[in-house]
PDB file of the backbone (N, CA, C, O) and the ligand in Angstrom, with CONECT records:
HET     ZN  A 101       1
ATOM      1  N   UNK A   1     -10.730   2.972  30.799  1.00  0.00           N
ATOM      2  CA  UNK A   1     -10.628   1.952  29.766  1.00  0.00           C
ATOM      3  C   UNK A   1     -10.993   0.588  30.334  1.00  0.00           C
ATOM      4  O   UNK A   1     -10.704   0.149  31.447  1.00  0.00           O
ATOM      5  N   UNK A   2     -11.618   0.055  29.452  1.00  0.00           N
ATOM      6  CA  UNK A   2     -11.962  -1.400  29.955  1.00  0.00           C
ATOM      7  C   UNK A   2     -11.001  -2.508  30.046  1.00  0.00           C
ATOM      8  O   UNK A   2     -10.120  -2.481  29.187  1.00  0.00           O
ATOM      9  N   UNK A   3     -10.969  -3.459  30.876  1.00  0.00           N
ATOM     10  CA  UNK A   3      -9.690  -4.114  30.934  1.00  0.00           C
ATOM     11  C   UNK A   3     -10.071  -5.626  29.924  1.00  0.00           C
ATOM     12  O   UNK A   3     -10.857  -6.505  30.280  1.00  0.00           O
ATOM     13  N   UNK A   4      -9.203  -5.608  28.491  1.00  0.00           N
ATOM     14  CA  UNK A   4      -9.903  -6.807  27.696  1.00  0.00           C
ATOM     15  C   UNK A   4      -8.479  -7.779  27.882  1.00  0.00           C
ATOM     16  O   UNK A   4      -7.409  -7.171  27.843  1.00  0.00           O
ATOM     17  N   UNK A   5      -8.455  -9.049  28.052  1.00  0.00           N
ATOM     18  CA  UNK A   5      -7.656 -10.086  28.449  1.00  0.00           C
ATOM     19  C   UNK A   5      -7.521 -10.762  27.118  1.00  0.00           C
ATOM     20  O   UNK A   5      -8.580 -10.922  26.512  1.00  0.00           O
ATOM     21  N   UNK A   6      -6.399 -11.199  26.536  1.00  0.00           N
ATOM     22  CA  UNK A   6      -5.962 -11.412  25.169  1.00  0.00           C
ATOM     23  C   UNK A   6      -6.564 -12.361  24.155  1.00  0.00           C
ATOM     24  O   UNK A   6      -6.723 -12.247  22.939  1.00  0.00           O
ATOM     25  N   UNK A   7      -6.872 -13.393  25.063  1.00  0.00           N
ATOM     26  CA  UNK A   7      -8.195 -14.560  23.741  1.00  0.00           C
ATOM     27  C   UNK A   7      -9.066 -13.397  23.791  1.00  0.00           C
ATOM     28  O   UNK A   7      -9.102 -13.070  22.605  1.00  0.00           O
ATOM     29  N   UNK A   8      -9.901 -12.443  24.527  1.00  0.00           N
ATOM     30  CA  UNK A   8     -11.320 -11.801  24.382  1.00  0.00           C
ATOM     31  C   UNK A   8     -10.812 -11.120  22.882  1.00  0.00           C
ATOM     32  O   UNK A   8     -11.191 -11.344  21.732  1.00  0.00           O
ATOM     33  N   UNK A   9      -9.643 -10.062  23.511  1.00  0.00           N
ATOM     34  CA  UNK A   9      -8.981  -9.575  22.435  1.00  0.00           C
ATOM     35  C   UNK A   9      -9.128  -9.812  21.320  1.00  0.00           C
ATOM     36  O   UNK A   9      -9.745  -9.055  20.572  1.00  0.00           O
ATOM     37  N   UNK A  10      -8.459 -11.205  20.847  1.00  0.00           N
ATOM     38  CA  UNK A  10      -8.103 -12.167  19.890  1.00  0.00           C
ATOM     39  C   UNK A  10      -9.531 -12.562  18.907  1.00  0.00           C
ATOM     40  O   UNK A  10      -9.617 -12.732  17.691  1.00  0.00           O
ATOM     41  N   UNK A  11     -10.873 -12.638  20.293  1.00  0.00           N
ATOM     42  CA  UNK A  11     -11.879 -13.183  19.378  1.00  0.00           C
ATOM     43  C   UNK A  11     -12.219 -11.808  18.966  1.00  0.00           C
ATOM     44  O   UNK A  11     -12.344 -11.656  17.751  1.00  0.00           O
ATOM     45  N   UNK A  12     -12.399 -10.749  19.734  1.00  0.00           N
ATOM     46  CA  UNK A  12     -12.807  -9.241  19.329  1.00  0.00           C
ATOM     47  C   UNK A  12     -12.460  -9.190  17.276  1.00  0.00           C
ATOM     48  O   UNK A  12     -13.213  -9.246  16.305  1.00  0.00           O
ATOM     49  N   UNK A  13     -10.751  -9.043  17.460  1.00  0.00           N
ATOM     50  CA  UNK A  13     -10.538  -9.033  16.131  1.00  0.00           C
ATOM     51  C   UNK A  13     -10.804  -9.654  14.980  1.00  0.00           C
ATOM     52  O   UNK A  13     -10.802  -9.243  13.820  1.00  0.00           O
ATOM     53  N   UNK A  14     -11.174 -11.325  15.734  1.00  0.00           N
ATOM     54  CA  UNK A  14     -11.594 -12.598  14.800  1.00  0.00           C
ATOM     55  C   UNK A  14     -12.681 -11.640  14.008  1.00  0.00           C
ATOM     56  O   UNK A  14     -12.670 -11.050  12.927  1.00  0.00           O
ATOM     57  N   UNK A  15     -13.709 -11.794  15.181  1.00  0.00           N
ATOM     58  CA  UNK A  15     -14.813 -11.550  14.943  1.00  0.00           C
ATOM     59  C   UNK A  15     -15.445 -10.547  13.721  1.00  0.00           C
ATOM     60  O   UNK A  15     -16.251 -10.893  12.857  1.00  0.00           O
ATOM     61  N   UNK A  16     -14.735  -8.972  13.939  1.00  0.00           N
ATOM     62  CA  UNK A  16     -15.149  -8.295  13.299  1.00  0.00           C
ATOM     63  C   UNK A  16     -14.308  -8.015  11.612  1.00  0.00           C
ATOM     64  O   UNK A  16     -14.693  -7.271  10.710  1.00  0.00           O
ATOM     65  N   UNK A  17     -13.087  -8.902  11.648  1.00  0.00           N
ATOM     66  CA  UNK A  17     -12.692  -9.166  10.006  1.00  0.00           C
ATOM     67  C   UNK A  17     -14.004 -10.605  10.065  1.00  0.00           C
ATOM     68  O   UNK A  17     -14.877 -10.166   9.316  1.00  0.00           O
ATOM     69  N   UNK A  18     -14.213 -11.199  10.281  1.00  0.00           N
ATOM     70  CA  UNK A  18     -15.175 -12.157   9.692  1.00  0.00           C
ATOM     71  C   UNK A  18     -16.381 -11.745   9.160  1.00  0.00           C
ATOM     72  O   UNK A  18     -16.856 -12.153   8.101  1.00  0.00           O
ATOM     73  N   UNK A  19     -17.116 -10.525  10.280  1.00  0.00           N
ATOM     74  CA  UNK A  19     -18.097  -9.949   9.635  1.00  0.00           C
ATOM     75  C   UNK A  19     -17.897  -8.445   8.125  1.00  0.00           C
ATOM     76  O   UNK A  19     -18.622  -8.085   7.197  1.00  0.00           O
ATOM     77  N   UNK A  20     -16.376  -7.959   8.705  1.00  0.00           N
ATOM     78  CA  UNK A  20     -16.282  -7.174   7.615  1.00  0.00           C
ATOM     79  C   UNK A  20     -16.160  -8.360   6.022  1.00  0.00           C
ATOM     80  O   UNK A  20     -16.673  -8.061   4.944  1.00  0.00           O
ATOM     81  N   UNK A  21     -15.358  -9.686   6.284  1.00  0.00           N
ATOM     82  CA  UNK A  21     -15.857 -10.831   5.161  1.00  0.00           C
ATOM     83  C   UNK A  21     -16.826 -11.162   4.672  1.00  0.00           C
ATOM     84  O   UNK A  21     -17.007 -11.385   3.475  1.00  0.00           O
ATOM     85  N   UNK A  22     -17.651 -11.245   5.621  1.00  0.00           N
ATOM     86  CA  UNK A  22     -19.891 -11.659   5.206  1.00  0.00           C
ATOM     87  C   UNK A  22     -20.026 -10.175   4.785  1.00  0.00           C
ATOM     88  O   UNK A  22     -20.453 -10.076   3.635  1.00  0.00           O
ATOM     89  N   UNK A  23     -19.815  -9.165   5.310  1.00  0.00           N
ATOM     90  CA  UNK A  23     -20.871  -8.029   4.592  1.00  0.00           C
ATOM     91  C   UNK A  23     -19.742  -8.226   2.768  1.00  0.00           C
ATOM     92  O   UNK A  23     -20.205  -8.911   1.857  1.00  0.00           O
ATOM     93  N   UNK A  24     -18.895  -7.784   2.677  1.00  0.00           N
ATOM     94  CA  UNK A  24     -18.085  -7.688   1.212  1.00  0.00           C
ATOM     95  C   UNK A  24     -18.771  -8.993   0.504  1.00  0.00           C
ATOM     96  O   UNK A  24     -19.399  -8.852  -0.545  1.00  0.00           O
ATOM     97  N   UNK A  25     -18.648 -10.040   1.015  1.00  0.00           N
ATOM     98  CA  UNK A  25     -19.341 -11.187  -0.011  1.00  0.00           C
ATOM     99  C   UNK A  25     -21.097 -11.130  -0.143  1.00  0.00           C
ATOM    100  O   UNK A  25     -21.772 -11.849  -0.879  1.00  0.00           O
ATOM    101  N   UNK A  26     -21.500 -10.280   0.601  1.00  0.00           N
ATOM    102  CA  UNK A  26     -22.885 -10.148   0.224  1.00  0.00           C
ATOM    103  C   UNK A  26     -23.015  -9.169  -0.453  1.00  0.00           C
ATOM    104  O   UNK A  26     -23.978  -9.180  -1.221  1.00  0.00           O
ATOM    105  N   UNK A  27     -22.143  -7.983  -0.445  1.00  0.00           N
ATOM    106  CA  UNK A  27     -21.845  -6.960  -1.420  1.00  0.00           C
ATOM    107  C   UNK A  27     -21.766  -7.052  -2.640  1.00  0.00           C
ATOM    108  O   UNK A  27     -22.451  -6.420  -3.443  1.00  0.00           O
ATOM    109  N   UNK A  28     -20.487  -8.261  -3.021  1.00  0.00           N
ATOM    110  CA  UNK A  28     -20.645  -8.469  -4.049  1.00  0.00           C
ATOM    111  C   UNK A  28     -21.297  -9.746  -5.011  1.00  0.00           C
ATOM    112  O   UNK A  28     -21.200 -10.000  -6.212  1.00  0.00           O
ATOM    113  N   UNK A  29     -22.059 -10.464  -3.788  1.00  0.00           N
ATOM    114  CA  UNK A  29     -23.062 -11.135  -4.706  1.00  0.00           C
ATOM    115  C   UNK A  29     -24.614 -10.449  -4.962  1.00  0.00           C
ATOM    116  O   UNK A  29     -25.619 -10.878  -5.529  1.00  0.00           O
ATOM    117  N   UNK A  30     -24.373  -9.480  -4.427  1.00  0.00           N
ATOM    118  CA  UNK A  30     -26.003  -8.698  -4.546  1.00  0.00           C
ATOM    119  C   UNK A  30     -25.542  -8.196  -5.838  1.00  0.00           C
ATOM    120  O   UNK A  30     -26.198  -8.381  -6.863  1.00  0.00           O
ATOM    121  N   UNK A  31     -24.184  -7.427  -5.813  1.00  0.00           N
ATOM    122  CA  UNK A  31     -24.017  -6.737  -6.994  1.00  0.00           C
ATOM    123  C   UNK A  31     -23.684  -7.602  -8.800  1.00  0.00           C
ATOM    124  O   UNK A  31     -23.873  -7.157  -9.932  1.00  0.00           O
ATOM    125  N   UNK A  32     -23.199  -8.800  -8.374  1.00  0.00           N
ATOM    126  CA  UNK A  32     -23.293  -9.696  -9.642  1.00  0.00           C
ATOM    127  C   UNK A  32     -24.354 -10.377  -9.624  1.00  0.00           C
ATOM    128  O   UNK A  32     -24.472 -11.328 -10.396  1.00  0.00           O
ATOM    129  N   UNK A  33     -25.435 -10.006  -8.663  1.00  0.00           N
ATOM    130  CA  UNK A  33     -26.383 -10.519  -8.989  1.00  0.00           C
ATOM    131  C   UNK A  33     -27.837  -9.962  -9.972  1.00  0.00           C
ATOM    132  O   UNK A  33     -28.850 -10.461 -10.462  1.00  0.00           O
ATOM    133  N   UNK A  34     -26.923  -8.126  -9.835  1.00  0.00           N
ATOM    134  CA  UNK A  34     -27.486  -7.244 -10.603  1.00  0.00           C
ATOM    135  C   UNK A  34     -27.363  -6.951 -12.015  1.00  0.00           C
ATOM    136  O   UNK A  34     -28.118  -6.478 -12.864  1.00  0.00           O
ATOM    137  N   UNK A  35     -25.987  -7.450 -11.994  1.00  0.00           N
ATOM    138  CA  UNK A  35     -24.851  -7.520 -13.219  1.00  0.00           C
ATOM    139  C   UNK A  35     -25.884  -8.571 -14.144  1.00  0.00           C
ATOM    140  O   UNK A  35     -25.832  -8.315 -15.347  1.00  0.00           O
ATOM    141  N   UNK A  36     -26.422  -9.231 -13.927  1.00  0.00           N
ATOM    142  CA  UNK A  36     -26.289 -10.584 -14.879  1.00  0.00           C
ATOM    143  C   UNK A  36     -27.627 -10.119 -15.625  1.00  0.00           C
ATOM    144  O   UNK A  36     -28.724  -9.681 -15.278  1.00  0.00           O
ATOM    145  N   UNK A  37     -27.114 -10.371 -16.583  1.00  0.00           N
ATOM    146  CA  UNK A  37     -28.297  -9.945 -17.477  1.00  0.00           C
ATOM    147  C   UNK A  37     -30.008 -10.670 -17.398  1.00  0.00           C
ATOM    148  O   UNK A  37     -30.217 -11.813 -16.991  1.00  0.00           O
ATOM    149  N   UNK A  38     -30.745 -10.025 -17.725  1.00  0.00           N
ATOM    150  CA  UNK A  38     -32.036 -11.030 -17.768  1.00  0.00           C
ATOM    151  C   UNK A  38     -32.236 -12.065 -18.541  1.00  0.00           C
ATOM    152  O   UNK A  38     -32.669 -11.552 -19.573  1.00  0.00           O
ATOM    153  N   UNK A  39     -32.182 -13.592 -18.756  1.00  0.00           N
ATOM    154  CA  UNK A  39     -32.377 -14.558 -19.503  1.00  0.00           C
ATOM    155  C   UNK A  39     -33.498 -13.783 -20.339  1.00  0.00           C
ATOM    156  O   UNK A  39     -34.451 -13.185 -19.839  1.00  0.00           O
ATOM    157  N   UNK A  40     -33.158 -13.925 -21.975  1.00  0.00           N
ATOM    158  CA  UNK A  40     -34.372 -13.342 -22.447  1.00  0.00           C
ATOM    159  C   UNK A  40     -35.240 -15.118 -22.529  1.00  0.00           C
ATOM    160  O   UNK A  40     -34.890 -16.261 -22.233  1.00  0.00           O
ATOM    161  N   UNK A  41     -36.373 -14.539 -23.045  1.00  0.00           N
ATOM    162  CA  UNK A  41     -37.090 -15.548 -23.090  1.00  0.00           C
ATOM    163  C   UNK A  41     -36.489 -16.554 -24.442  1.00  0.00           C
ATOM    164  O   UNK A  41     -35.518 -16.062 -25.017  1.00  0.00           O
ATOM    165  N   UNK A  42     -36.926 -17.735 -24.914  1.00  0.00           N
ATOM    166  CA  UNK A  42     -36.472 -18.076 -26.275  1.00  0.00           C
ATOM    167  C   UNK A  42     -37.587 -17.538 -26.917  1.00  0.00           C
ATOM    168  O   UNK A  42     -38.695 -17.335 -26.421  1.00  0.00           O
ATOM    169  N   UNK A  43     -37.141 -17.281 -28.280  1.00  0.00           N
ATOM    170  CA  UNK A  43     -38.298 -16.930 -29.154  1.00  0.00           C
ATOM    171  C   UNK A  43     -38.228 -17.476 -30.517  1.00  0.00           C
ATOM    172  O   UNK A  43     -37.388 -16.983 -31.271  1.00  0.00           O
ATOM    173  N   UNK A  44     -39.274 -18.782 -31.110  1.00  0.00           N
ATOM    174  CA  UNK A  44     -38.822 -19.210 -32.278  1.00  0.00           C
ATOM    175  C   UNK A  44     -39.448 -18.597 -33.197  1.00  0.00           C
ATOM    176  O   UNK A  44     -40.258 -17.704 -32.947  1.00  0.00           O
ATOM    177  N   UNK A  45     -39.051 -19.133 -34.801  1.00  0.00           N
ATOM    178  CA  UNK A  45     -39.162 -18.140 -35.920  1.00  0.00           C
ATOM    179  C   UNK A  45     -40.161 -19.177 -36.663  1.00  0.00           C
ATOM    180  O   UNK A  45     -40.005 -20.396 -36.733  1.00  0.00           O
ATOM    181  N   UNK A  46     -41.262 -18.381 -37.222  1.00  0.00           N
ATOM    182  CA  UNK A  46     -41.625 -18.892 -38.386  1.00  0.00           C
ATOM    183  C   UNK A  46     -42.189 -18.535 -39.533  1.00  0.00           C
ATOM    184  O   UNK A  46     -43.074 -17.690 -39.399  1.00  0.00           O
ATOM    185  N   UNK A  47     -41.912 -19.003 -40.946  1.00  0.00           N
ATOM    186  CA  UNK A  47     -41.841 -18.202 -42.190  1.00  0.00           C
ATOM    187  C   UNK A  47     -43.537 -18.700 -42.380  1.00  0.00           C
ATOM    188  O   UNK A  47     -43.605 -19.792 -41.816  1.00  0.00           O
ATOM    189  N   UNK A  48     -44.502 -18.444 -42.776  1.00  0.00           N
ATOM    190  CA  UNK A  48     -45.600 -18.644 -43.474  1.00  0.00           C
ATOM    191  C   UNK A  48     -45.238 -19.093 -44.956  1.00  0.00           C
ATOM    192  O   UNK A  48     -44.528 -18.451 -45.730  1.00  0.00           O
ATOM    193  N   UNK A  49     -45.972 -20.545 -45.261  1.00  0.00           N
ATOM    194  CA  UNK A  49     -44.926 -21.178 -46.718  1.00  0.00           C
ATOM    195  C   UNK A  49     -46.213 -21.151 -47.145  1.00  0.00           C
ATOM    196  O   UNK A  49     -46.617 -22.220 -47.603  1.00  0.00           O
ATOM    197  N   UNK A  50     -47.360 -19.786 -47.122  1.00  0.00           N
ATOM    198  CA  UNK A  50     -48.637 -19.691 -48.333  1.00  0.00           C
ATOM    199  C   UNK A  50     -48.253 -18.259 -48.559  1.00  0.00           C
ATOM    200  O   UNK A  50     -47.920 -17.895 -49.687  1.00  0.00           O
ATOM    201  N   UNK A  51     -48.297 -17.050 -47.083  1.00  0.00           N
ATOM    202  CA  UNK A  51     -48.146 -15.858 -47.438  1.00  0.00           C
ATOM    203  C   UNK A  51     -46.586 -15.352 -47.210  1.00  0.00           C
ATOM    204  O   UNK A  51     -46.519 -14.162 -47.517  1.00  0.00           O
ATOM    205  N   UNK A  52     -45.277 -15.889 -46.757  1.00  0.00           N
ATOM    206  CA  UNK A  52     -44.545 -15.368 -46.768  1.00  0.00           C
ATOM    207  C   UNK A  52     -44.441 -14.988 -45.633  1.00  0.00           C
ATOM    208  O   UNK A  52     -43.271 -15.109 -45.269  1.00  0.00           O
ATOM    209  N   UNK A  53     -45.327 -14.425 -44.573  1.00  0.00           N
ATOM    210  CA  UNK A  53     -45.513 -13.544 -43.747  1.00  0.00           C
ATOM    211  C   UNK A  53     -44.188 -14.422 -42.360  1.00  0.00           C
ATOM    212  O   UNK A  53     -44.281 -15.602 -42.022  1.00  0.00           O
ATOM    213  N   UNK A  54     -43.300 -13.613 -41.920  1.00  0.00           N
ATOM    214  CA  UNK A  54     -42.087 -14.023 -40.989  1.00  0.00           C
ATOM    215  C   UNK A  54     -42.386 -13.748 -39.339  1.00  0.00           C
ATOM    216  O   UNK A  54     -41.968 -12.694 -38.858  1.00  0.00           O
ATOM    217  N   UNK A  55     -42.848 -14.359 -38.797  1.00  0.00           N
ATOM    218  CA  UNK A  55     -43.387 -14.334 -37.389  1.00  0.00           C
ATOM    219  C   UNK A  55     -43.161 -15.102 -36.356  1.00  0.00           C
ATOM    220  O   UNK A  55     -43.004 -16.288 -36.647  1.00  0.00           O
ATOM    221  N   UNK A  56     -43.067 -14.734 -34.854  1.00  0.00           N
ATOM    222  CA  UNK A  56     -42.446 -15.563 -33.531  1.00  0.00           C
ATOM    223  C   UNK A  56     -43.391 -15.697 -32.906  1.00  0.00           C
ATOM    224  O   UNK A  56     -44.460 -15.087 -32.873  1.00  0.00           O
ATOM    225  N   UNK A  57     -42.896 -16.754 -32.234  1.00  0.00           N
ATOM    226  CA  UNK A  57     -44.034 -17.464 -31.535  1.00  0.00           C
ATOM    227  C   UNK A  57     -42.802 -17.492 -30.302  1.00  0.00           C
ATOM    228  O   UNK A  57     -41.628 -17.658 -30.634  1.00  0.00           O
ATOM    229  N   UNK A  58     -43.234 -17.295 -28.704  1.00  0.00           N
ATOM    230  CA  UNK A  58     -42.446 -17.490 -27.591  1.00  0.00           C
ATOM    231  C   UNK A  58     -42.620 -19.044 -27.220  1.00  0.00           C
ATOM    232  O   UNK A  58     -41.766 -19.510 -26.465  1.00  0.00           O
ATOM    233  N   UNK A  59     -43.566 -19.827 -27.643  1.00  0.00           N
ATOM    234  CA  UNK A  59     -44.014 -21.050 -27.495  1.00  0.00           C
ATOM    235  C   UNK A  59     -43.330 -22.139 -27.776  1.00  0.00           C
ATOM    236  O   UNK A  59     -43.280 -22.179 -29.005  1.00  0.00           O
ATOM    237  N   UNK A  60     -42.887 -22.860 -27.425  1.00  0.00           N
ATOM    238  CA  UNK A  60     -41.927 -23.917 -28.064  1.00  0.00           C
ATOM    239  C   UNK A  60     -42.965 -24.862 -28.559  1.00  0.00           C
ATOM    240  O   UNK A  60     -43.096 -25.923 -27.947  1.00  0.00           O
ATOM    241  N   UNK A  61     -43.568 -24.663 -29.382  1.00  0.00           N
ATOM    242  CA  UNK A  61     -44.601 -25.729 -30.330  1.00  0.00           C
ATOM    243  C   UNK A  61     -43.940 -26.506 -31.869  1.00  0.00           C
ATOM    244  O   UNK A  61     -42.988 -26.061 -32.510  1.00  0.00           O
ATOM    245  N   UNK A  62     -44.353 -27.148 -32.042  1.00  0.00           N
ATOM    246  CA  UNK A  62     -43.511 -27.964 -33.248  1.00  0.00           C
ATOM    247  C   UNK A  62     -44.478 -26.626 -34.412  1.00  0.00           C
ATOM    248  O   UNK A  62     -43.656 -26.043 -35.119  1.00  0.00           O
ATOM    249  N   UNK A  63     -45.290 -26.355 -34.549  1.00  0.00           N
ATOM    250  CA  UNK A  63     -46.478 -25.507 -35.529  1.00  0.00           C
ATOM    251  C   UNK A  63     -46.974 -24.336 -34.913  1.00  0.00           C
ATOM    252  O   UNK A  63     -47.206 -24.290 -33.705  1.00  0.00           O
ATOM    253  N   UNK A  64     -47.192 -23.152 -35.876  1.00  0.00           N
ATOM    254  CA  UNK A  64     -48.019 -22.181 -35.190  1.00  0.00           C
ATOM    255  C   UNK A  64     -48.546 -20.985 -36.060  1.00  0.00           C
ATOM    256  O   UNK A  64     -47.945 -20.208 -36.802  1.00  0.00           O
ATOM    257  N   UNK A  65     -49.769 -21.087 -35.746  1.00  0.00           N
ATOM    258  CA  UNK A  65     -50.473 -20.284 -36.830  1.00  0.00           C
ATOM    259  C   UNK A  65     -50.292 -18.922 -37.576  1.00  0.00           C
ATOM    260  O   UNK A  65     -50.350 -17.838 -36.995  1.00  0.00           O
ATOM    261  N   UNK A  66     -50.152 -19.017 -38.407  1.00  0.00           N
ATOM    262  CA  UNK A  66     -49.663 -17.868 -39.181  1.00  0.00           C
ATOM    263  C   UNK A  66     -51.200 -16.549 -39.129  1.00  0.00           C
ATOM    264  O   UNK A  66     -52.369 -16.678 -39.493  1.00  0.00           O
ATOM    265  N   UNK A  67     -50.366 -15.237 -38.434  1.00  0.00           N
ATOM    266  CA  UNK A  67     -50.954 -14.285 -38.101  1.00  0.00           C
ATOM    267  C   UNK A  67     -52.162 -13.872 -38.829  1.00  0.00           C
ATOM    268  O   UNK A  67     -53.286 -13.561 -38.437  1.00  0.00           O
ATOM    269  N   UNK A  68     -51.495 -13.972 -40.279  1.00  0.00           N
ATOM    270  CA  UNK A  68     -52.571 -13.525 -41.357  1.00  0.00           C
ATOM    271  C   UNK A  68     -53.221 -14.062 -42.215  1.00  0.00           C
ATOM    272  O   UNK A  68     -54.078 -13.627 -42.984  1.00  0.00           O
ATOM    273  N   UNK A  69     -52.628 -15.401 -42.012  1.00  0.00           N
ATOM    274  CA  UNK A  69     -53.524 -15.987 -42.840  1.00  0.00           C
ATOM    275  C   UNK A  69     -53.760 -17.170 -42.499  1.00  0.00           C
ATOM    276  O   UNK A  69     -54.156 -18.015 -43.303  1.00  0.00           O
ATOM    277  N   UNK A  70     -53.526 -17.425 -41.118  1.00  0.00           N
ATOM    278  CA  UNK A  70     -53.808 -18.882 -40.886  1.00  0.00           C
ATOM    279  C   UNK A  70     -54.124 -20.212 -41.168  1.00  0.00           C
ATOM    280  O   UNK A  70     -55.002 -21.062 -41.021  1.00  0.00           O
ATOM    281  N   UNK A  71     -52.719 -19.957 -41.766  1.00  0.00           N
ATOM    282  CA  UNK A  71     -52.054 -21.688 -42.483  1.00  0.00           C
ATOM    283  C   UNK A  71     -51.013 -22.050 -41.120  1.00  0.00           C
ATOM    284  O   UNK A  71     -51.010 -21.127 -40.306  1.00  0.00           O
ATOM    285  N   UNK A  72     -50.377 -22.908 -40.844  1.00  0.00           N
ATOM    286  CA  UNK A  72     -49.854 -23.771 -39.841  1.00  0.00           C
ATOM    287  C   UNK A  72     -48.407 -24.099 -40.773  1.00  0.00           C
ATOM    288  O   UNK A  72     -48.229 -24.677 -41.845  1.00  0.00           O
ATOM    289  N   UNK A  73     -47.712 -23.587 -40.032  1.00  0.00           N
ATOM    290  CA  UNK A  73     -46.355 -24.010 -40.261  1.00  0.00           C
ATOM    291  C   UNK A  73     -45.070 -23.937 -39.411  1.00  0.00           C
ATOM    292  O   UNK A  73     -44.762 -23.113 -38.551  1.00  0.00           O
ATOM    293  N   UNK A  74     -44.506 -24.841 -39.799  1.00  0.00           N
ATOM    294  CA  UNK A  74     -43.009 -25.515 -39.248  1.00  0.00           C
ATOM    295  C   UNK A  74     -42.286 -24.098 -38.386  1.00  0.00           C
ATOM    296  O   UNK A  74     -42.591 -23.079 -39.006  1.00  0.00           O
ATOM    297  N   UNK A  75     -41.535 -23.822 -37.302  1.00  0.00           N
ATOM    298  CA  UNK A  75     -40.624 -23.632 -37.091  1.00  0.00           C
ATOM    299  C   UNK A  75     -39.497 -23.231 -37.803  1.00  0.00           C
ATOM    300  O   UNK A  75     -38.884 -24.274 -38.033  1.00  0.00           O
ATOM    301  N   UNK A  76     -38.714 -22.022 -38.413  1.00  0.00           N
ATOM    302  CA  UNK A  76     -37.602 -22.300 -38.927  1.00  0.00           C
ATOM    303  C   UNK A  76     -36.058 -22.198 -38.709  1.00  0.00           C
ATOM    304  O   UNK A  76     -35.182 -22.753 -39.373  1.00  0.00           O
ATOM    305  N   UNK A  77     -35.857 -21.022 -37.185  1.00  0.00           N
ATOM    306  CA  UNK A  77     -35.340 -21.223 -36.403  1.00  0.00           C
ATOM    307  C   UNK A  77     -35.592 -20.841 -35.093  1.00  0.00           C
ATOM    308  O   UNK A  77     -36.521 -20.062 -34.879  1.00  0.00           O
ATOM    309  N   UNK A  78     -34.814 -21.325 -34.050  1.00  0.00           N
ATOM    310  CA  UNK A  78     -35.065 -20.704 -32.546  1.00  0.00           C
ATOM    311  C   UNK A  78     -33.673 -20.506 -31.819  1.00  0.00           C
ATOM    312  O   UNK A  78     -32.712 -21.268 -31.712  1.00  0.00           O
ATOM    313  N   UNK A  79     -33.863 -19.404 -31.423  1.00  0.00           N
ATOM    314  CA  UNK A  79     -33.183 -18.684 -30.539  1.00  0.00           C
ATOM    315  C   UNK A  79     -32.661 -19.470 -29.238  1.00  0.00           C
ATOM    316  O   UNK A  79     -32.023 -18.873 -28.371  1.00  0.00           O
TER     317      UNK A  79
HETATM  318 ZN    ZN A 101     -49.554 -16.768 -43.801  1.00  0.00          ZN2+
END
């Protein structure tokens, strides 16, 4: 047996609860880091006020052309 003298001791034990501390906190920030959902993107809404037609745009634009019939209109809500 090796002969360990009591500070060596002392740091021995420091040492390896400190690292069993760093691995658990990297454990569990990897794992809430998995947890967290994906930010969806925003996605705003807009009604077509010629055809009706209800369509998103991911764009944060004040206007945006309506799919089918390309008239230009307002925003009516966003996400
Ligand atoms: Zn339209």
């Amino acid at each position: 047996m090796i002969p360990i003298s009591l500070p060596v001791w002392f740091l021995l034990v420091l040492l390896v609860h400190l690292a069993g501390i760093f691995v658990l906190s990297i454990y569990y920030a990897v794992r809430r880091f998995r947890r967290l959902p994906h930010r969806r993107e925003a996605s705003f809404v807009f009604r077509c006020s010629s055809c009706g037609h209800v369509y998103f745009d991911r764009r944060n634009v004040p206007m945006a052309e309506c799919e089918k019939c390309g008239a230009m209109n307002e925003n009516i809500k966003s996400f």
